[in-house]
N, C-alpha and C positions, 0 to 999 in steps of 0.2 A: 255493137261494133265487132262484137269477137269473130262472127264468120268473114267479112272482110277482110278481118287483119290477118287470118290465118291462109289467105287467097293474097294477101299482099307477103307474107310471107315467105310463100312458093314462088310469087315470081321474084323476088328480092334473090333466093337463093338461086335459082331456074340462071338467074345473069350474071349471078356474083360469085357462084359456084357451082361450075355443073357437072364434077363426079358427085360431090354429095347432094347433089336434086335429082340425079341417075338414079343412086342408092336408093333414096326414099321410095322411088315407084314399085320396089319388090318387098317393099313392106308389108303390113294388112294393114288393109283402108283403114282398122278403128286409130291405129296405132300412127300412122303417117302424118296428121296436120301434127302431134307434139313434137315431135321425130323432127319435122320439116322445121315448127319455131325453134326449135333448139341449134339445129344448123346454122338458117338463117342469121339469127342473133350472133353466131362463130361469126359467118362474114361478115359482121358487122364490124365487130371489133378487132377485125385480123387484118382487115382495109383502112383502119383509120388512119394510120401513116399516110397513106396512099391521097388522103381527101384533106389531110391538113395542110399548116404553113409548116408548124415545127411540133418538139415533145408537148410543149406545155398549151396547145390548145388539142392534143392528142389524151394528154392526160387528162384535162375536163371531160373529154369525151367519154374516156372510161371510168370517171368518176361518178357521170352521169347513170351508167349502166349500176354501176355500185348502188346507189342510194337508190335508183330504181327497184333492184331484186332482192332490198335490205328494207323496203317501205319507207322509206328516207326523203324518195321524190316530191315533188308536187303530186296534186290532183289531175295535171294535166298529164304525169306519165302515160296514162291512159289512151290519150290522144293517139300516143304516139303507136300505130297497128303493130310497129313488128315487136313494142314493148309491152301490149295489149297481147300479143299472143304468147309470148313468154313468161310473164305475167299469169297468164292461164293456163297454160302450161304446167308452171312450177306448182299451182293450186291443185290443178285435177291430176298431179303423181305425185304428190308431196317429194317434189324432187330437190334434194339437197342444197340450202343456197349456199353453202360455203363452199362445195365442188365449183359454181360457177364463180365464187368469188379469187379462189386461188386462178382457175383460167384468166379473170381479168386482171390480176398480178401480174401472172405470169408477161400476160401481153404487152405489158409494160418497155418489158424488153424491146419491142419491135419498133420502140419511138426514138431509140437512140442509132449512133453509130458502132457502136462497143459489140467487138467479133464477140463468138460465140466460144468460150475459155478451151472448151474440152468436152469429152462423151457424155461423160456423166454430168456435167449441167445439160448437155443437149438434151439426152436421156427424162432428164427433171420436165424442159422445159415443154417437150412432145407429151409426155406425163400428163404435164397438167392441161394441157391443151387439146390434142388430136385422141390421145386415149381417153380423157375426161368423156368427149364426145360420144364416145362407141360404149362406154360405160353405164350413160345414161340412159343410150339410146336402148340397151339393153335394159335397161329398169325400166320404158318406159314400155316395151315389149312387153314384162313381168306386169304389166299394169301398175305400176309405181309400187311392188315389193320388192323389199330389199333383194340384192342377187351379191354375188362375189363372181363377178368376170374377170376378176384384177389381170392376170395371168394372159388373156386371150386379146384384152383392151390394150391391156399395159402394151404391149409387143408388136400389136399391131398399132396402135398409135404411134410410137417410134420408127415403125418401119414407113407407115405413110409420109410422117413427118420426113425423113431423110430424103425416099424417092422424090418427093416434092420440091426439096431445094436441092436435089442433085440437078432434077431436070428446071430448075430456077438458077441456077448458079451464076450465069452470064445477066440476068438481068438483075439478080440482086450486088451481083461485084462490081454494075456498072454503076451502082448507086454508094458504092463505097461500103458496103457492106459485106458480113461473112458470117452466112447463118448455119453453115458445118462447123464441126469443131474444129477450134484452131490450131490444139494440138498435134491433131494428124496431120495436117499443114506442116509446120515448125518441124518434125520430127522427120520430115519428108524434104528438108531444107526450102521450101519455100517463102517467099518476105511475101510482105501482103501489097507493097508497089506493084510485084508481078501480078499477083490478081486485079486488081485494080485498073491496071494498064494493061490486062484483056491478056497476057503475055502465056505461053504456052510451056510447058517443062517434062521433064522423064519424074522431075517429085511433083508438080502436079498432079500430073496421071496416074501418080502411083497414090496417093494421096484420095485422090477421089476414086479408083478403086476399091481402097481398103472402106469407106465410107457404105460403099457398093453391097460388100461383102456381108458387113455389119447390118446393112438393111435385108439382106437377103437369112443371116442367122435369126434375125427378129422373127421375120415372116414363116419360116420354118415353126418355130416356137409360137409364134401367133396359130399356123394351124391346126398343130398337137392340142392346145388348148382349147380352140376354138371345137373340138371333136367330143372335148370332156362337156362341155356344154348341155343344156336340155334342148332338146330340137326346137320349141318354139321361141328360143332367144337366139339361137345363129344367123337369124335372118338381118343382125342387128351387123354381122360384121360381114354381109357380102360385097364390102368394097376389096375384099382381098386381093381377088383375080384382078380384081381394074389395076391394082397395084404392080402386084407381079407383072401384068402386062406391060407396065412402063418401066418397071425396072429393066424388063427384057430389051425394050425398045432404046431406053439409056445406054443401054451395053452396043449394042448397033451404032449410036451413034457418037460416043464415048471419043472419039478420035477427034473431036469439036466440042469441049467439055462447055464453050461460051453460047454455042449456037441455039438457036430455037429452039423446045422440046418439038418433035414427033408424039401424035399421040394418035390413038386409033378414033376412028369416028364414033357415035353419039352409038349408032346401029349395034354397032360390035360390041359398043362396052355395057348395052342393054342385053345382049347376048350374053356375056359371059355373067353377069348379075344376076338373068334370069336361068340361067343353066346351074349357076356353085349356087342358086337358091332351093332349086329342085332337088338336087343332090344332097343338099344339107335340111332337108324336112324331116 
């Protein structure tokens, strides 16, 4: 089952996420189906909100991932292809299960209503989550030896993490939700009825600016990092430019902090993937 599941995996990702099914195409082939289950499995558990009623058939859900990548499951884990390729995955790089355990913690978070406190939980929770990813995805480059990317992952997982729900904001505040920190909010005099109620303000604006700003310090310090790198592991963090591109595009459209994101087409952002690939060999 394992070559199917690894082909159910790519299009699971291909629908469910498609900067990081972009990413993976400027991988090397040997490197790409781990890469790809490893993504995958992210969208798995970062949509389950999205697919439940409420926390607690959300939390089964992630429960179920738990006992899965702990040997805890049934026989029939296996069944399951995109747990089948994960699963083989985590076998053929001996790749850490407790990194994947603290991501599914962490996710925990997304099954409730409760804002996001401040930078530094944010910080924690992109941490264990968006840089986890870029982390391994680097190990799996290293063909499952150990590396220390902490410094180029850490940074650039916080900054995706941010552009992400900057250009999410209107659809996540329409859910009653607040996945920036809430501090810069508060501190910016905004109540969370205004978000909520779509309402528009000068600490608003001002507020998701400085958020802006913060993603943009990241990404700086993601690149310096990512430079100290050994050439055949930077391939693991060419989502950068996709990045930067929409924080660019964020700033353009900023004047509408609720509105739709803008993002560049499929073409372009294969382009810039495949160009900061070249450049960083």
């Amino acid at each position: 089952m394992t070559g199917e599941s690894f082909e159910f995996a790519a299009q699971a990702l291909r629908q469910g996420d498609r900067d990081r099914y972009l990413a993976t195409l400027v991988l090397p082939a040997v490197a790409r189906p781990g890469v790809t289950a490893l993504y995958a499995f992210n969208t798995d558990v970062a949509t389950i909100r999205d697919r439940v009623s409420g926390p607690q058939p959300g939390e089964f859900r992630l429960q179920w991932w738990s006992d899965a990548i702990t040997g805890q499951g049934h026989g029939a884990v296996h069944q399951n292809p995109l747990a089948d390729a994960l699963l083989n995955t985590l076998e053929r790089y001996k790749l850490p299960t407790g990194t994947l355990l603290r991501l599914i913690g962490a996710r925990r978070f997304d099954l409730y209503d409760d804002p996001m406190p401040d930078v530094e939980t944010f910080e924690g929770y992109a941490g264990e989550t968006a840089s986890t990813l870029f982390q391994l995805a680097a190990m799996i480059l290293n063909d499952g030896e150990p590396i220390e990317p902490g410094d180029a992952a850490g940074h650039l997982g916080v900054a995706q993490a941010m552009v992400g729900h900057l250009r999410a904001f209107g659809f996540v505040s329409a859910q009653g939700r607040i996945m920036l920190p809430w501090s810069i909010f508060e501190a910016n005099g905004v109540r969370e009825g205004e978000i909520f109620a779509g309402q528009e303000s000068e600490g608003l604006h001002a507020a998701l600016s400085q958020i802006a700003e913060l993603a943009r310090e990241h990404l700086d310090k993601a690149r310096l990092a990512v430079a100290q790198l050994p050439s055949p592991l930077r391939t693991a963090f060419a989502a950068m430019p996709v990045i930067e591109a929409q924080l660019d595009l964020w700033h353009k459209q900023s004047t509408n902090p609720y509105a739709a994101p803008q993002d560049d087409a499929d073409w372009r952002k294969i382009a810039r993937l495949t160009w900061w690939t070249l450049r960083h060999r």
